[in-house]
C-alpha positions as a Markdown table, in Angstrom:
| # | Residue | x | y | z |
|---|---|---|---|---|
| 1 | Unk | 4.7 | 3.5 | -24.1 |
| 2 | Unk | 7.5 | 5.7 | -25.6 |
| 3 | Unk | 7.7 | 8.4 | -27.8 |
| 4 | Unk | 4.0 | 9.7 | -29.1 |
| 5 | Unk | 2.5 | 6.9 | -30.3 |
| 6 | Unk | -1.1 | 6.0 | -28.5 |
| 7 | Unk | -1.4 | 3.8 | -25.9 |
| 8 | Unk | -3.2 | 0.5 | -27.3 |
| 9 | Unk | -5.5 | 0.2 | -24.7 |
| 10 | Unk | -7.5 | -2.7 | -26.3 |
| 11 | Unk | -4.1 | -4.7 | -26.2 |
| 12 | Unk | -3.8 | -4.2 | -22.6 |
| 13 | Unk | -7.3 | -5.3 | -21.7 |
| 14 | Unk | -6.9 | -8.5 | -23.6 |
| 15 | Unk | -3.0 | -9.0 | -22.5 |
| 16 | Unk | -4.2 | -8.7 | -18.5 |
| 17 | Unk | -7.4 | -10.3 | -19.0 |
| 18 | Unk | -4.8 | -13.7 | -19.9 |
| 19 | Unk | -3.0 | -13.4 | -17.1 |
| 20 | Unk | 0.1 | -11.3 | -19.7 |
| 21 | Unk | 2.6 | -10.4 | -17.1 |
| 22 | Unk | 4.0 | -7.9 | -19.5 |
| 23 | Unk | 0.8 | -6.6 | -19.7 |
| 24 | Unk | 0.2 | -6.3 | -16.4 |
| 25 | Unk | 3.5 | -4.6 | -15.9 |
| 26 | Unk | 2.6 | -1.9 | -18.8 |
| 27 | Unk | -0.7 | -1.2 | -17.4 |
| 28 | Unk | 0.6 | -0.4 | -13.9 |
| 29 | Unk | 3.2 | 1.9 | -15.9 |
| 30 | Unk | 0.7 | 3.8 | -17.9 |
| 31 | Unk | -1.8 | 4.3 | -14.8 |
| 32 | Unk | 1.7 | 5.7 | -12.7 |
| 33 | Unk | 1.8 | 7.9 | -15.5 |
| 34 | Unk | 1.1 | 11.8 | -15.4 |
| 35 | Unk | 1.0 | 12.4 | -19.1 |
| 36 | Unk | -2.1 | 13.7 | -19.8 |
| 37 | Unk | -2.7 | 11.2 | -23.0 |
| 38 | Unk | -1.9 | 8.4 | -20.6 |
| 39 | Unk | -4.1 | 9.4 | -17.6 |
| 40 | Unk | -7.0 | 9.2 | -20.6 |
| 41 | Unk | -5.7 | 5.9 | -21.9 |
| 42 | Unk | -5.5 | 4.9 | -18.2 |
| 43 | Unk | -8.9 | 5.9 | -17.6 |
| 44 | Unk | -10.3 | 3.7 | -20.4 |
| 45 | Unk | -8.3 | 1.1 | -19.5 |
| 46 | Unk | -9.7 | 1.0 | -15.9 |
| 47 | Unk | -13.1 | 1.3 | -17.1 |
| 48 | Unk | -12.9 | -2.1 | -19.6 |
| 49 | Unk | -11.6 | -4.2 | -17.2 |
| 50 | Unk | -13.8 | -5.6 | -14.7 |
| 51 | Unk | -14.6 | -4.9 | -11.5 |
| 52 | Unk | -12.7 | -5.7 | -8.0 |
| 53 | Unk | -12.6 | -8.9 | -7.7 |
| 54 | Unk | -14.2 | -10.0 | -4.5 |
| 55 | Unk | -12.6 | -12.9 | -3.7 |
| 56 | Unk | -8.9 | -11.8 | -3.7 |
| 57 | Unk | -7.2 | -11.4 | -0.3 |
| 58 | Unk | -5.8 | -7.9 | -0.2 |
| 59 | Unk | -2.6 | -8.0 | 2.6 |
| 60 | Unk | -0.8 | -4.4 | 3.5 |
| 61 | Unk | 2.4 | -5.2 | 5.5 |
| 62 | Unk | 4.3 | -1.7 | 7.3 |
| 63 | Unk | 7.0 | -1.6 | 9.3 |
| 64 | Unk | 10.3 | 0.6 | 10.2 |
| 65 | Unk | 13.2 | -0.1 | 8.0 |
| 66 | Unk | 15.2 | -2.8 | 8.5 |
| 67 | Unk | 12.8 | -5.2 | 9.9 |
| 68 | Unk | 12.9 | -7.4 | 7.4 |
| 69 | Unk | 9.6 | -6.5 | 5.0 |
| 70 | Unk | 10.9 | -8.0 | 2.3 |
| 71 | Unk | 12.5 | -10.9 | 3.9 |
| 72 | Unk | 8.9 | -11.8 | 5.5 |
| 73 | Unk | 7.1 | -11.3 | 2.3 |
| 74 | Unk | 9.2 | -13.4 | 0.3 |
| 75 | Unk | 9.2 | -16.3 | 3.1 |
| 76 | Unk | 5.1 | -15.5 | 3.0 |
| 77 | Unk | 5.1 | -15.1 | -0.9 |
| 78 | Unk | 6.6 | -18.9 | -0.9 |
| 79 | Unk | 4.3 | -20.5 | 1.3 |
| 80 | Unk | 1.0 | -18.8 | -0.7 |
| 81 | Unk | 2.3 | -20.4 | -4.0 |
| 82 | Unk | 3.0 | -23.7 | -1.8 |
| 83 | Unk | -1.0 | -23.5 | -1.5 |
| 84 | Unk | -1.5 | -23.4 | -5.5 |
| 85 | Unk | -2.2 | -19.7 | -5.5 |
| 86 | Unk | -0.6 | -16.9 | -7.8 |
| 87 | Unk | 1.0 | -13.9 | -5.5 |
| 88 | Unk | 1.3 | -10.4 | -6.6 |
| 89 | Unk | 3.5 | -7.8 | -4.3 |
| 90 | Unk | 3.4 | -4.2 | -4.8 |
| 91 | Unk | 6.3 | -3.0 | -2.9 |
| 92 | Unk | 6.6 | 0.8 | -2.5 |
| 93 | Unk | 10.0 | 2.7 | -2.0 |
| 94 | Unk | 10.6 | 6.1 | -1.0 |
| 95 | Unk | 11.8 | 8.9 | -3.1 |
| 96 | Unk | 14.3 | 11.2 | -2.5 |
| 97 | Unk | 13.1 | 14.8 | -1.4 |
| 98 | Unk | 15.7 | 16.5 | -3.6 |
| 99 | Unk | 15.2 | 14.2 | -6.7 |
| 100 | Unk | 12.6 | 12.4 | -6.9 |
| 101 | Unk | 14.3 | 9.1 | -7.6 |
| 102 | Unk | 14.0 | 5.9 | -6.1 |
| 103 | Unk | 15.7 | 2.7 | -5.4 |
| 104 | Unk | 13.2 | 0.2 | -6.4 |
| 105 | Unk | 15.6 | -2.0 | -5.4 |
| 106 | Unk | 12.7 | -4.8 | -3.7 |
| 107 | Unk | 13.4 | -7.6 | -6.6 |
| 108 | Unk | 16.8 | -7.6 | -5.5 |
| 109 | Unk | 15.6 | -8.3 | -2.2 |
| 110 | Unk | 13.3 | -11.0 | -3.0 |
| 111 | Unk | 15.5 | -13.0 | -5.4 |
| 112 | Unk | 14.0 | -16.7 | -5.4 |
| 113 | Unk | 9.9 | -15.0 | -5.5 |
| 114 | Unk | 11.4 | -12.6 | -8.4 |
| 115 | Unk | 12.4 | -15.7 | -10.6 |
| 116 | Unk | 8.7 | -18.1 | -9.9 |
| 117 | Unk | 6.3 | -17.3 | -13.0 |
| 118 | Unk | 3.8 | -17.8 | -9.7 |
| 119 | Unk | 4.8 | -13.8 | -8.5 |
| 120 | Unk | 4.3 | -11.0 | -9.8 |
| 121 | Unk | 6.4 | -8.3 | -7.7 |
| 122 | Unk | 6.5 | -4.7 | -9.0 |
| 123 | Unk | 8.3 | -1.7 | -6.9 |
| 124 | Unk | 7.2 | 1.9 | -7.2 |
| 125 | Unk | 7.9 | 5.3 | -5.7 |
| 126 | Unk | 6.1 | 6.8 | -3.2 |
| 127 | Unk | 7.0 | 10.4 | -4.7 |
| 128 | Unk | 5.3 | 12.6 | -3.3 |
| 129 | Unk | 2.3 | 10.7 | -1.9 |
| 130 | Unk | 2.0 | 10.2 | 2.0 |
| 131 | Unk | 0.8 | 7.3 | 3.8 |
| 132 | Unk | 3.9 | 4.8 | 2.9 |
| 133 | Unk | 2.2 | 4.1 | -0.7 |
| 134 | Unk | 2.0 | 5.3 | -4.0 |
| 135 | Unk | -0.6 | 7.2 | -5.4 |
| 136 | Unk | -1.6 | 4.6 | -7.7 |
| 137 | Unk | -1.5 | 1.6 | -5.4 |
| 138 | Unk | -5.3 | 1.3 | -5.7 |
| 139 | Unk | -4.9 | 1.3 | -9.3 |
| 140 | Unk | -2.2 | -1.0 | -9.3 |
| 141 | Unk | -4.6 | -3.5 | -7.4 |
| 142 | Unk | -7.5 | -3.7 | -9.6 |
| 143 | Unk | -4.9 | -4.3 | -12.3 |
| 144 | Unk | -3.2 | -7.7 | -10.2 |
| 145 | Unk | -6.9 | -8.6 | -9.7 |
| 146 | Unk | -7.8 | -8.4 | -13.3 |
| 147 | Unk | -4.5 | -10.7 | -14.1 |
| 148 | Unk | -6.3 | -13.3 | -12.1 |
| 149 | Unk | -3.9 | -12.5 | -8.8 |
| 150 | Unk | -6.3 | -13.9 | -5.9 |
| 151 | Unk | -3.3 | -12.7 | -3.1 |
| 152 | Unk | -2.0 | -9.7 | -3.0 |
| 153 | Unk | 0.8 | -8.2 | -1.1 |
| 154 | Unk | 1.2 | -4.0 | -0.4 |
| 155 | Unk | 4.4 | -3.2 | 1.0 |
| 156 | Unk | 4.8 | 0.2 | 2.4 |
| 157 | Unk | 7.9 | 2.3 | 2.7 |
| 158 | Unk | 8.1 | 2.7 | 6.4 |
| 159 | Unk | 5.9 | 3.4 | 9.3 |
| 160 | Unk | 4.4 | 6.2 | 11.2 |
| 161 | Unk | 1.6 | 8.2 | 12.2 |
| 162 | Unk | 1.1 | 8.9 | 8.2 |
| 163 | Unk | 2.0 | 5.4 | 7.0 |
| 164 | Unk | -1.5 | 4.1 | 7.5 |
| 165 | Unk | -3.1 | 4.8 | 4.1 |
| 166 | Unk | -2.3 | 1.1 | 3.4 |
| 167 | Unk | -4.7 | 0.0 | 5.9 |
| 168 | Unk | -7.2 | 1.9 | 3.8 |
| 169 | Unk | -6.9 | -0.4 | 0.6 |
| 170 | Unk | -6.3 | -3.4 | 2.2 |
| 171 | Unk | -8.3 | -6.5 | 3.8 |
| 172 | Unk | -5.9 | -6.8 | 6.5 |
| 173 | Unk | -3.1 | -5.1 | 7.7 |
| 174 | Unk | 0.1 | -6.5 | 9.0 |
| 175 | Unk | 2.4 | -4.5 | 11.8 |
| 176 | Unk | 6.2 | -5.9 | 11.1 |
| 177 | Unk | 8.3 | -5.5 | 14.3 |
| 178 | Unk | 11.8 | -6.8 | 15.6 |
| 179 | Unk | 12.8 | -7.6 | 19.0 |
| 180 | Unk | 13.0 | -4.9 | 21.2 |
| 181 | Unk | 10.7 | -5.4 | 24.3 |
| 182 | Unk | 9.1 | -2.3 | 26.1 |
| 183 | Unk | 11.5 | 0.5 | 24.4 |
| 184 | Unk | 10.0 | -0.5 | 20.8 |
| 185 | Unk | 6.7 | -0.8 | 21.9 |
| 186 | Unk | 6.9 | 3.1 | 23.6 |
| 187 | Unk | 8.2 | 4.4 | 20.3 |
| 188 | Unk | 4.5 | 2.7 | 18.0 |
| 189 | Unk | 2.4 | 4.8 | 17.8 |
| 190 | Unk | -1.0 | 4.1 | 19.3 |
| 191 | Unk | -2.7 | 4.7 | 16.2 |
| 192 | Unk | -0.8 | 2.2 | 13.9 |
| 193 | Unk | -1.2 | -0.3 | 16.7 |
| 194 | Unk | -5.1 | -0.1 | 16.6 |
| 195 | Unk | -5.2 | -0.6 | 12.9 |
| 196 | Unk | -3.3 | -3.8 | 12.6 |
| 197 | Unk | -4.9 | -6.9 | 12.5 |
| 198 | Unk | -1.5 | -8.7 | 13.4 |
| 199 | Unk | 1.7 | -7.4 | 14.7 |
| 200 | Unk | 4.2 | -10.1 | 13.6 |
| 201 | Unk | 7.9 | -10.1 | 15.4 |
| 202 | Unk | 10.2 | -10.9 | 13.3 |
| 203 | Unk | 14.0 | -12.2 | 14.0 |
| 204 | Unk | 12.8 | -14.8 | 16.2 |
| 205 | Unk | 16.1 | -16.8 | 15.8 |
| 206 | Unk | 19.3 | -17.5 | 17.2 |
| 207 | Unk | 20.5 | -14.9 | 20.3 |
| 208 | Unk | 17.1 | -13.2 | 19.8 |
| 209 | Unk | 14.8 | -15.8 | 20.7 |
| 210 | Unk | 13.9 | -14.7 | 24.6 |
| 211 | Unk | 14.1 | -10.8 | 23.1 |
| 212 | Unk | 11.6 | -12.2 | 20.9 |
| 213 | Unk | 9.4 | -14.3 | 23.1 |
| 214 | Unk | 9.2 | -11.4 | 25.4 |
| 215 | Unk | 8.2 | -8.6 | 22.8 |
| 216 | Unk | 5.5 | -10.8 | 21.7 |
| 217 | Unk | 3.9 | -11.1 | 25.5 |
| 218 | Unk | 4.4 | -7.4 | 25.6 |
| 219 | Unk | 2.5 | -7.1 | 22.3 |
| 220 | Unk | -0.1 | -9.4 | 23.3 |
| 221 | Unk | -0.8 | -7.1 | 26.6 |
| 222 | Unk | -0.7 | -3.9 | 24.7 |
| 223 | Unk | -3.2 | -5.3 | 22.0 |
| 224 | Unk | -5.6 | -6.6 | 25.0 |
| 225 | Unk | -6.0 | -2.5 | 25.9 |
| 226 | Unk | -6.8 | -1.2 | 22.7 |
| 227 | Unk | -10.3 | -1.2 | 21.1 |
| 228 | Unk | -10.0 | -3.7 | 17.8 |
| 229 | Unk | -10.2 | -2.7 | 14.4 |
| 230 | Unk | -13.2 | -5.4 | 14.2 |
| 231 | Unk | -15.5 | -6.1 | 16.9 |
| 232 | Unk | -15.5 | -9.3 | 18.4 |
| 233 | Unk | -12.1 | -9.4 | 16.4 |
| 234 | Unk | -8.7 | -8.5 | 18.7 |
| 235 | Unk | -5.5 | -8.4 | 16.9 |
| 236 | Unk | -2.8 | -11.0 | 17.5 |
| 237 | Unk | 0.9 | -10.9 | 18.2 |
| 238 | Unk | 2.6 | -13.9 | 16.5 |
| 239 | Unk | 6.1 | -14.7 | 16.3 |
| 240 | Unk | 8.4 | -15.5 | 13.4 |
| 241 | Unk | 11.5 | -15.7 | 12.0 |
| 242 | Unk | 11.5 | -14.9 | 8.1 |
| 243 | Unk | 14.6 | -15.6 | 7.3 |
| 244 | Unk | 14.9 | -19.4 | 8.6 |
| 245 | Unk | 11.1 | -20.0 | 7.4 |
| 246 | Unk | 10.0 | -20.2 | 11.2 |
| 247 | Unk | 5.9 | -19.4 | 12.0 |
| 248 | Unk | 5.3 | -18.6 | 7.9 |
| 249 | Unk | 2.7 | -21.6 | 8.1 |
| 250 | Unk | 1.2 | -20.4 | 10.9 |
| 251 | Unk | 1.2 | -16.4 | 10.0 |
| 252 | Unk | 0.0 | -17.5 | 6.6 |
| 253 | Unk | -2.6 | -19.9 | 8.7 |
| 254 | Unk | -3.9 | -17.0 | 10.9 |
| 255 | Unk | -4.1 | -14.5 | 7.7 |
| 256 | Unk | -6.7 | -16.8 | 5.9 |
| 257 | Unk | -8.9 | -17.2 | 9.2 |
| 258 | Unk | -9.1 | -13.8 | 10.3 |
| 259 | Unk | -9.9 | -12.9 | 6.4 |
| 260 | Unk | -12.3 | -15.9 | 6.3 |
| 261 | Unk | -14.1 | -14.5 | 9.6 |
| 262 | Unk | -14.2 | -11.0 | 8.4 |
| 263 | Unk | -15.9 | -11.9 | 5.0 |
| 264 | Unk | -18.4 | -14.3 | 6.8 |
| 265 | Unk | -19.5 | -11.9 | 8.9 |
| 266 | Unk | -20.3 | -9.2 | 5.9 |
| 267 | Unk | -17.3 | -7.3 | 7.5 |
| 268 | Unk | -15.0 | -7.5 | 4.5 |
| 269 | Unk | -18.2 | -5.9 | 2.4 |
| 270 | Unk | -18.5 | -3.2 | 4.2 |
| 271 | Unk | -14.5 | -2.8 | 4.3 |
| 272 | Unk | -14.8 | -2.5 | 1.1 |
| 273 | Unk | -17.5 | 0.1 | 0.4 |
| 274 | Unk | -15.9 | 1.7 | 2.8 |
| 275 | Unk | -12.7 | 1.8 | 0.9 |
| 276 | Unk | -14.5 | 2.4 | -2.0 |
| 277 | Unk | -15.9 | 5.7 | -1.4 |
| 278 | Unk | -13.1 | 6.9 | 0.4 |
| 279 | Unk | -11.1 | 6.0 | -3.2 |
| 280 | Unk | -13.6 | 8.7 | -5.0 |
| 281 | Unk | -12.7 | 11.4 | -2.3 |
| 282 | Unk | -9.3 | 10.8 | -2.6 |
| 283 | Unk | -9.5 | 11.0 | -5.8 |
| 284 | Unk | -11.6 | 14.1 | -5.9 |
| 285 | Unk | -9.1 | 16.3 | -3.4 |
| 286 | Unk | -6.2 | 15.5 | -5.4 |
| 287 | Unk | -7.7 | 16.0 | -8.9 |
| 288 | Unk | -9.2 | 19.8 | -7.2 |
| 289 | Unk | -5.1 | 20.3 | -6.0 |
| 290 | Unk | -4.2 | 19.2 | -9.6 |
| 291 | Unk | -6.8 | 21.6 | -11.1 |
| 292 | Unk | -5.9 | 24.4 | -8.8 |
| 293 | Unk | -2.0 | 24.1 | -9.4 |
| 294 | Unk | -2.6 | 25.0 | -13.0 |
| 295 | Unk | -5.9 | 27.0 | -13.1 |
| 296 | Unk | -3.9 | 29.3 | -10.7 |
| 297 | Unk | -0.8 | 29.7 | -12.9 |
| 298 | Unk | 1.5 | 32.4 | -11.9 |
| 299 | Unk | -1.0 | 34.1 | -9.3 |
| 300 | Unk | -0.6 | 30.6 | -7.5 |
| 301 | Unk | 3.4 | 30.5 | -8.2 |
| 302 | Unk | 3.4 | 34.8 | -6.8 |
| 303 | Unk | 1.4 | 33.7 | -3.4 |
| 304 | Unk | 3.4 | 30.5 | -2.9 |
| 305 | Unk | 6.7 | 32.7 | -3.2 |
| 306 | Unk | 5.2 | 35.0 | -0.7 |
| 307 | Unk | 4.3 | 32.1 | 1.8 |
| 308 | Unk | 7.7 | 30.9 | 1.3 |
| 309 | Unk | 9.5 | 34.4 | 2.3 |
| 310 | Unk | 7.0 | 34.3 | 5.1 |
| 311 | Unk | 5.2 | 38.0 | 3.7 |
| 312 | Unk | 1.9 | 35.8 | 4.2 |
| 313 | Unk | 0.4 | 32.9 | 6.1 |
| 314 | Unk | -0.1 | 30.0 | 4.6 |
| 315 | Unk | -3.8 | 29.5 | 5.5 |
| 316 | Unk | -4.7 | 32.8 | 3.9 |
| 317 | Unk | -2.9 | 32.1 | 0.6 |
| 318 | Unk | -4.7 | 28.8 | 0.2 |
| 319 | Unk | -8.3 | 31.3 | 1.6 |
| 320 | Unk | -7.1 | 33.1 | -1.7 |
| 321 | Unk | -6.8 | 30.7 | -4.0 |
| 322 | Unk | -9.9 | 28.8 | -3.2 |
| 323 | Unk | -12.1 | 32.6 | -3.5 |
| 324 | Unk | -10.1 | 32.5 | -7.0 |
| 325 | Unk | -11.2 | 29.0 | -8.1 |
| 326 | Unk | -14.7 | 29.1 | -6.3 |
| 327 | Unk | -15.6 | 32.8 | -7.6 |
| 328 | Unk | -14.1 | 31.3 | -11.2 |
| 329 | Unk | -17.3 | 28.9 | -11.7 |
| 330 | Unk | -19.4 | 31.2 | -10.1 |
């Protein structure tokens, strides 16, 4: 995908349709991609492969940095392929502010998963995209579900009040936390708390075990105040420790049931509409900023110069622009 030459978008479709890890590894490159050539090659190339698959667990795991994220998802990627099942991870990291560059440094992270033929894991910057994932995560999904990946791992970049888009292109959504008792659990924010299906504690080992133990009851009585994300459905608080292997089996265990429950019920359907049609508006509100950026040109550059010198409100340059676009088609 260098240089001019055209994107062979035929060869993709057949390389990911037989499970081509190469391929698989292009295709999330050229749908990343913000060449205009390659968003049209991209486009094609989404549209010949089929659709979602329905069966494939979708997993989003969040938590602060330093956690251990990629020490759980490696211990969890281990036990999936224990079960006979391939395991894709799509690990997002952030980009610097001032650069744009990114670390990407999650294969180093997850050596042993990295070498099994079983996993696929592929890193990618967040750029400029909120909600601890990349703008093409979605994308980057249907692709691992075309390759014939059945689990599949999002990884976010952090967590906050904004790093809850994962929950949004998931099945379920994992809340990674460490030991810290009741001054960790006044510094989540409610809103995370109520999306997770599970809030794991992790570092349940050595001089952190009662830490631990307690942060988990703690958990457990937070949870048991909080509407669920589900109805009839309440999250869980489970204990592990990544590192030694400790309550993988059983996180893995709970991950299947609660899936299995939610796609029994016609839950997981409805998820997924859901999901769907909130994909097309997302899609829709950042192909209109796209469209304005350029159609605006340098009357867009002039009134974002004059919000930044603070000559005009921001909410009046946007009023502006839209009048501009909207009057434009009439």
């Amino acid at each position: 995908m260098t240089g001019e030459r055209p994107v062979d978008v035929a060869a993709l479709v057949a390389g990911i349709t037989h499970r081509d890890r190469r391929a698989l590894a292009q295709a999330i490159t050229l749908v990343e991609s913000t060449r205009p050539d390659h968003r049209r090659a991209a486009e094609q190339l989404l549209a010949e492969l089929p659709s979602p698959s329905s069966d494939a667990l979708r997993i989003g795991i969040s938590g602060a940095p330093g956690v251990g994220k990629s020490t759980l998802i490696e211990a969890l990627g281990k036990v999936i392929i224990a079960t006979g099942e391939r395991v894709a991870v799509l690990a997002v990291d952030p980009s610097s502010a001032r650069s744009g560059g990114s670390i990407l440094g999650d294969k180093t992270r997850m050596v042993d998963l990295a070498r099994d033929d079983r996993a696929f894991i592929r890193p990618s910057p967040a750029g400029e995209t909120l909600g601890g994932v990349a703008r093409r995560t979605r994308e980057a999904l249907h692709l691992c579900e075309a390759a014939g990946f059945r689990r599949i791992i999002v990884e976010t970049v952090g967590v906050g009040q904004s790093e809850t888009a994962v929950s949004g292109m998931t099945d379920l959504f994992v809340l990674l936390v460490a030991p810290g008792g009741g001054d960790q659990l006044q510094g989540i924010k409610r809103g995370i708390m109520e999306l997770a299906d599970l809030v794991v504690v992790n570092k349940c080992d050595g001089e952190l075990v009662a830490k631990a133990r307690q942060a988990v009851a703690e958990y457990r009585s937070a949870i048991g105040l909080m509407i669920p994300r589900h109805a009839g459905l309440p999250a869980e608080a489970i204990p592990v420790s990544a590192i030694e292997g400790v309550g993988m089996q059983q996180l893995w265990g709970a991950i299947v049931t609660r899936w299995t429950a939610l796609a029994s019920s016609g839950e997981l359907a409805r998820l997924r509409t859901a999901q769907a049609r909130q994909w097309m508006w997302d899609e829709v509100a950042q192909g209109l900023r796209d469209h304005a950026q350029l159609a605006t040109g340098d009357r867009g550059r002039e009134l974002a110069q004059q919000v930044a010198d603070g000559r005009l409100l921001p909410h009046l340059a946007a009023a502006q622009i839209l009048a501009d676009l909207l009057g434009g088609t009439g």
